[in-house]
LUMSE-969087 format. One record per residue (C-alpha): residue number from 0; residue in three letters; x, y, z. Coordinates in steps of 0.2 Angstrom, whole numbers, plus 2048, in hexadecimal, padded with zeros to 3 digits. Layout:
N
+-----+-----+-----+-----+-----+
!   n ! res !   u !   v !   w !
+-----+-----+-----+-----+-----+
! NUM ! ALA !   X !   Y !   Z !
...
+-----+-----+-----+-----+-----+
***
This chain:
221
+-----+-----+-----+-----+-----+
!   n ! res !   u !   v !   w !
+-----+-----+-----+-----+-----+
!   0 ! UNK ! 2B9 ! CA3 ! A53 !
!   1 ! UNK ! 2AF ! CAF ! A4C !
!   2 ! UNK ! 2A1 ! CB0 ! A40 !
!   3 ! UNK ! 28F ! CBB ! A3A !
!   4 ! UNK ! 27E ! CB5 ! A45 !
!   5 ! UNK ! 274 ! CB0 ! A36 !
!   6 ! UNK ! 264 ! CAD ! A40 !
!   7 ! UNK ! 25E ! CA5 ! A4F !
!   8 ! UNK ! 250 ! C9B ! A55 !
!   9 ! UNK ! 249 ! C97 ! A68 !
!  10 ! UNK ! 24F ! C89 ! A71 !
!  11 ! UNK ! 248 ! C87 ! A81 !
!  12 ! UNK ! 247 ! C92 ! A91 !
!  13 ! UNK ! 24F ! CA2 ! A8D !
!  14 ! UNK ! 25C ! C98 ! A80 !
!  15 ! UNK ! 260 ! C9A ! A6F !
!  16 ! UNK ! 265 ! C90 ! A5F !
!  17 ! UNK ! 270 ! C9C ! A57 !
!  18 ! UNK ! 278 ! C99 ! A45 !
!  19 ! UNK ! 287 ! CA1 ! A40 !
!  20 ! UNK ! 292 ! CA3 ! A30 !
!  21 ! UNK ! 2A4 ! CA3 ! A33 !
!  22 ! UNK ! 2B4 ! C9D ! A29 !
!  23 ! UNK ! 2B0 ! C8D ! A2C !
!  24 ! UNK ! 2A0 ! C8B ! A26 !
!  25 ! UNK ! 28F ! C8C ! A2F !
!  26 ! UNK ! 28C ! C8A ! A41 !
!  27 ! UNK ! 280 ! C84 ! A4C !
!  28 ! UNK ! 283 ! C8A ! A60 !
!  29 ! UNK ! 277 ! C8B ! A70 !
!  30 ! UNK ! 276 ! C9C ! A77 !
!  31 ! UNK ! 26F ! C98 ! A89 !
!  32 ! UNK ! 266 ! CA8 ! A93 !
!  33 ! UNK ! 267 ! CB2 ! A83 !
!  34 ! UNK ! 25A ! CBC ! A87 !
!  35 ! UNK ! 265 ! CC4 ! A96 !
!  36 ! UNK ! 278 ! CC0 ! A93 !
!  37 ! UNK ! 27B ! CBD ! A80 !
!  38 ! UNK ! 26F ! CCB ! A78 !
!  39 ! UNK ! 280 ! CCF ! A6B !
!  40 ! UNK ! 281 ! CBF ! A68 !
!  41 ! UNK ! 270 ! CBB ! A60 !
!  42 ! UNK ! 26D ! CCA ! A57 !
!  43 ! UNK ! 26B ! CC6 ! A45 !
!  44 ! UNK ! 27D ! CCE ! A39 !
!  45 ! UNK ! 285 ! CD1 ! A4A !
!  46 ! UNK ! 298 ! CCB ! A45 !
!  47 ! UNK ! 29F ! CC1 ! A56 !
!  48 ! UNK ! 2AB ! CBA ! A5B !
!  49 ! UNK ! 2AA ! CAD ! A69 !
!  50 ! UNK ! 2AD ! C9B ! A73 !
!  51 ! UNK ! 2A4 ! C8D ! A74 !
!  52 ! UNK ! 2A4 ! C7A ! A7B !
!  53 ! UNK ! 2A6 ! C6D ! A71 !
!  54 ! UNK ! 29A ! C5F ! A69 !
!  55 ! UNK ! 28D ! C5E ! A5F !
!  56 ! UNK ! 283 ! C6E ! A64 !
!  57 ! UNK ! 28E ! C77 ! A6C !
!  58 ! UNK ! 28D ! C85 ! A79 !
!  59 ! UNK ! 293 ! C97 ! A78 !
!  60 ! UNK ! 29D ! C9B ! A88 !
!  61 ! UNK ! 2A4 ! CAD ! A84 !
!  62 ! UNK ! 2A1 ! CB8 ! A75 !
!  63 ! UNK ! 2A8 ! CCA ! A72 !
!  64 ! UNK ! 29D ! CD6 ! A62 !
!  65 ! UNK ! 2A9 ! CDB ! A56 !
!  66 ! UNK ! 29C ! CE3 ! A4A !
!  67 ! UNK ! 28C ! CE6 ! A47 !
!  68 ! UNK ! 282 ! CE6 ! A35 !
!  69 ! UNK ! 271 ! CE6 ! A3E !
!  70 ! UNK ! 26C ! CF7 ! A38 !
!  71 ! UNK ! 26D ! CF0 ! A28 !
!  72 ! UNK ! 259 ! CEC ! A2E !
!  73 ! UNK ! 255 ! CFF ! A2E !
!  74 ! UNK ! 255 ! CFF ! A1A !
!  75 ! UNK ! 248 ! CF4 ! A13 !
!  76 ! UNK ! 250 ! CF5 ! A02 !
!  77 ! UNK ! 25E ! CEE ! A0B !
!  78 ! UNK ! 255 ! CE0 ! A14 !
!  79 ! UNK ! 250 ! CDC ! A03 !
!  80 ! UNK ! 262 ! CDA ! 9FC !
!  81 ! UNK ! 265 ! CD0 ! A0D !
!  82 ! UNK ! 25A ! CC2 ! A06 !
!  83 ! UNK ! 262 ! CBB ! 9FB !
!  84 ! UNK ! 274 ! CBD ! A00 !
!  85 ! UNK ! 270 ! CB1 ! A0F !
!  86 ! UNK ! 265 ! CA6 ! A06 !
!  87 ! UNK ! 277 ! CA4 ! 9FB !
!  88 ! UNK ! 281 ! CA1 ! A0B !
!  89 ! UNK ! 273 ! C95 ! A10 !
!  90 ! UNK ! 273 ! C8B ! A00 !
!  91 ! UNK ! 286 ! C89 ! A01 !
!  92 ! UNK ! 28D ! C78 ! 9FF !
!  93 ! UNK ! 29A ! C6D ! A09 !
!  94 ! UNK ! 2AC ! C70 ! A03 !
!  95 ! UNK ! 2AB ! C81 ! 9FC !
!  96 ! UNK ! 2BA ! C8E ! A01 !
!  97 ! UNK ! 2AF ! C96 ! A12 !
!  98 ! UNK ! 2BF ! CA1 ! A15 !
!  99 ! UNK ! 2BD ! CAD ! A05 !
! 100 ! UNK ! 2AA ! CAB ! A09 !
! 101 ! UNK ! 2A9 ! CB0 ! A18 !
! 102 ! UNK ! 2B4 ! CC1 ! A14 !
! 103 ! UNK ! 2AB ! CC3 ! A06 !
! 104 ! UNK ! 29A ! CC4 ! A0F !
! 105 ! UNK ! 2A3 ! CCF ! A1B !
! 106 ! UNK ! 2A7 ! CDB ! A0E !
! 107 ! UNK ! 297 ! CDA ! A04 !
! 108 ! UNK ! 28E ! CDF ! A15 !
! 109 ! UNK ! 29A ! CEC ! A17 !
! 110 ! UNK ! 296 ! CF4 ! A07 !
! 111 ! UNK ! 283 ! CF0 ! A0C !
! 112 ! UNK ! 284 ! CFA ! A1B !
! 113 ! UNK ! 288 ! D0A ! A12 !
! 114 ! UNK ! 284 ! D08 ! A00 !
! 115 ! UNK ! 276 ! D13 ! 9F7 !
! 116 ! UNK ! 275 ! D07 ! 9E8 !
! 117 ! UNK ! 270 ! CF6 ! 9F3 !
! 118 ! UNK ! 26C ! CEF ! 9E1 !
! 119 ! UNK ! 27D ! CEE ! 9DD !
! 120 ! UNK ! 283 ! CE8 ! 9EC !
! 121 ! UNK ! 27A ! CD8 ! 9EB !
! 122 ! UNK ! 27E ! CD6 ! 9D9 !
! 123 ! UNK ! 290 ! CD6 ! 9D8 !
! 124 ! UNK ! 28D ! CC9 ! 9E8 !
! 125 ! UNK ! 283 ! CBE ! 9DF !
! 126 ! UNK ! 28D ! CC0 ! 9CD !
! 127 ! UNK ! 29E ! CBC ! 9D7 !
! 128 ! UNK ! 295 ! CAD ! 9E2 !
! 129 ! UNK ! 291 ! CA4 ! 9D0 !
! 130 ! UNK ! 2A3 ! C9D ! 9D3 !
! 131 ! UNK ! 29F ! C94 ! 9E4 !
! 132 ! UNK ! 294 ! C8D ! 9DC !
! 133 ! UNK ! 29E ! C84 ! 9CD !
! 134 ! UNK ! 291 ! C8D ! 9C2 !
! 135 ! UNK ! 29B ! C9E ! 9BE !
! 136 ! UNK ! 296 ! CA4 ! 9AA !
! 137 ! UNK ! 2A5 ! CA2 ! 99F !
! 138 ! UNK ! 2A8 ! CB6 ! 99A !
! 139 ! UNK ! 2B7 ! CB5 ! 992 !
! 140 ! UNK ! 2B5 ! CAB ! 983 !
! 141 ! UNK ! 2A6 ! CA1 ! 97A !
! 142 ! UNK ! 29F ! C95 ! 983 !
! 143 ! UNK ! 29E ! C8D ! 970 !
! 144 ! UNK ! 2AF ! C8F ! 967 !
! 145 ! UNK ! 2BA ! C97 ! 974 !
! 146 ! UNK ! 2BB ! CAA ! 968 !
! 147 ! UNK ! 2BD ! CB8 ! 971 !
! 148 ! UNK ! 2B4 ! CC3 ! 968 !
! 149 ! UNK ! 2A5 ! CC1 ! 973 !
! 150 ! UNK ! 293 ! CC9 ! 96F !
! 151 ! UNK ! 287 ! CC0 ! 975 !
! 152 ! UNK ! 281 ! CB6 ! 986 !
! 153 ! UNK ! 279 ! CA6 ! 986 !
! 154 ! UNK ! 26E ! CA2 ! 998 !
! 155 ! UNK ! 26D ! C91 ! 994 !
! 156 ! UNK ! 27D ! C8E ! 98F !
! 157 ! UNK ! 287 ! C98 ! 99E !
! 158 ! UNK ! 291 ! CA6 ! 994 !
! 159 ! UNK ! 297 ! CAF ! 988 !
! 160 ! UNK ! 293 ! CAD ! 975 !
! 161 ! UNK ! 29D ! CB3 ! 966 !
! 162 ! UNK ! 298 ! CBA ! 955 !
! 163 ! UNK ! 29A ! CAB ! 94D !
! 164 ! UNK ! 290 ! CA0 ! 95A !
! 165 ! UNK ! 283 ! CAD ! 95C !
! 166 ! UNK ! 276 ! CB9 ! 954 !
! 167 ! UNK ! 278 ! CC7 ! 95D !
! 168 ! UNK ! 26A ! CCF ! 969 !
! 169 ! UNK ! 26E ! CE0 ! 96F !
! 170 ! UNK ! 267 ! CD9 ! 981 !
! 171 ! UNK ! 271 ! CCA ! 983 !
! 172 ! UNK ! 283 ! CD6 ! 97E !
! 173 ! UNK ! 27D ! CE0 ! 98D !
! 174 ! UNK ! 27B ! CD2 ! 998 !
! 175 ! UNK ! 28B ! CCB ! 992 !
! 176 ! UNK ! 294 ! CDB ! 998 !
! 177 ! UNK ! 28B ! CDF ! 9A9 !
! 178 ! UNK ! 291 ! CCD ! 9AD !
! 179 ! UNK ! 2A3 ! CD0 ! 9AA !
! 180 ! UNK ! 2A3 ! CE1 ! 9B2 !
! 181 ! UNK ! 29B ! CD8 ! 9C2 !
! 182 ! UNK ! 2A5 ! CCB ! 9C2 !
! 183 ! UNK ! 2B4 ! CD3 ! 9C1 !
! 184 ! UNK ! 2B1 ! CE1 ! 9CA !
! 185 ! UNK ! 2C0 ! CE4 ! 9D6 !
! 186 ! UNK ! 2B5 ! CF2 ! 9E3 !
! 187 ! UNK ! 2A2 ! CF7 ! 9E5 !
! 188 ! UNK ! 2A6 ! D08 ! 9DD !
! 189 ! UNK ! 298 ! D0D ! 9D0 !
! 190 ! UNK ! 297 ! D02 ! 9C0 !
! 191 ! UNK ! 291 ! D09 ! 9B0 !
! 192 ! UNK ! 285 ! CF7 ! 9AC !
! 193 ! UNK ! 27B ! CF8 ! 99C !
! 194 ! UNK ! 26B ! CF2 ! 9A6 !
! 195 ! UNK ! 261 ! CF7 ! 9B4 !
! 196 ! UNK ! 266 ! CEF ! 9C3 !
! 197 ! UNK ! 254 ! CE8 ! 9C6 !
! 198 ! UNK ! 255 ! CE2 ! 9B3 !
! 199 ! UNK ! 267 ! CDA ! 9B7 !
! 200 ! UNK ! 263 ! CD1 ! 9C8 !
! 201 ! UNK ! 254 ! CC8 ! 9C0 !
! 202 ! UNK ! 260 ! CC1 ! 9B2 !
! 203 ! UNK ! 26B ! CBC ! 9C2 !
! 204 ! UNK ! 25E ! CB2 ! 9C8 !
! 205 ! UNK ! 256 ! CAC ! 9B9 !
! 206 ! UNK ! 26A ! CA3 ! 9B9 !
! 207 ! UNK ! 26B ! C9D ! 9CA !
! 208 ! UNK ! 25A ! C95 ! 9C6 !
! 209 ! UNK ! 262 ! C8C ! 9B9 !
! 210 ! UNK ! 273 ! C87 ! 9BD !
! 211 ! UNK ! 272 ! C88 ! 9D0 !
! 212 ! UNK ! 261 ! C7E ! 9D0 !
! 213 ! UNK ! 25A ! C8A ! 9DD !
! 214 ! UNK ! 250 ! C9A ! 9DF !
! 215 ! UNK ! 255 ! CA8 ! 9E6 !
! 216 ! UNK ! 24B ! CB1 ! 9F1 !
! 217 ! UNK ! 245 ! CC0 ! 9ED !
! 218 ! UNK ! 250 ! CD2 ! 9EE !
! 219 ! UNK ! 240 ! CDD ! 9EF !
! 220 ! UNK ! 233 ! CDC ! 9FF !
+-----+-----+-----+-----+-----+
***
């Protein structure tokens, strides 16, 4: 099995509680004398793979690092980003597809690792993670009427607006298209977005406030 340490909490003499995020979801395993023998093992973004008994709370028994994201802590704008990605893998409910998830993390902390623009980092991962959540914006057509000749974004409503549905605000059009090219982005190569990043990401999570019922936590330190 394999999976990223997410964090990790004291548990007894020289133990630790150690939660993971693999392909199957998060998991809970004692690392016993983690102090001496299992110091890969419980550092925070440190991807592992590893054995462990069974039961409830399992026990790791072997483990083997097969990479580590923890000089993503060097970068404070980065720790900032960090944030809120967890708190998304945190907030993740039962039944989702952990699979895609899981590579999709890995690839996000990836692009984390080596970026300049962390901003757009945890934007497209926040954009594209809207469909986890069964709350993804309708961008292709009005949310209304189902045109296609879309000019407009409703927050409230969850997508895209037409020209008969809508009066046009120059700010909502914007929004309407940074969301698309998030969404749809196929790479982490530069975007050309109509809004500041900071001006985008506090749309993002005026939305998650209000379809996902949850606030974020915040990007900036």
């Amino acid at each position: 099995m394999e999976g990223i340490v997410l964090k990790t909490i004291d548990y007894k003499e020289k133990s630790k509680l150690v939660y993971l995020y693999t392909p199957q979801g998060i998991l809970s395993v004692k690392a016993l004398d983690a102090t001496k023998t299992k110091l890969g093992f419980v550092t925070t973004l440190n991807q592992v793979e590893f054995e462990m008994t069974s039961g409830k709370l399992p026990t790791v028994t072997e483990y083997s690092l097969k990479k580590s994201f923890y000089s993503i802590y060097e970068n404070l704008t980065k720790v900032g980003v960090l944030a809120p990605i967890l708190d998304v893998i945190f907030h993740l409910e039962e039944g989702v597809n952990h699979s895609r998830i899981y590579v999709f993390l890995i690839q996000t902390l990836n692009e984390l690792l080596t970026t300049e623009d962390s901003y757009q980092v945890l934007s497209i991962f926040l954009v594209k993670m809207l469909a986890v959540f069964g709350i993804k914006p309708e961008l292709k057509k009005c949310v209304r009427c189902s045109k296609t000749n879309l000019v407009d974004f409703s927050m409230l409503e969850g997508g895209a607006l037409c020209d008969s549905c809508s009066i046009y605000h120059e700010k909502n059009y914007q929004l309407l298209y940074d969301f698309q090219q998030l969404y749809f982005a196929k790479n982490y190569q530069a975007l050309t977005l109509k809004l500041s990043y900071q001006a985008l990401l506090d749309e993002i999570y005026q939305y998650y406030a209000i379809h996902a019922n949850f606030k974020l936590k915040d990007y900036y330190l």
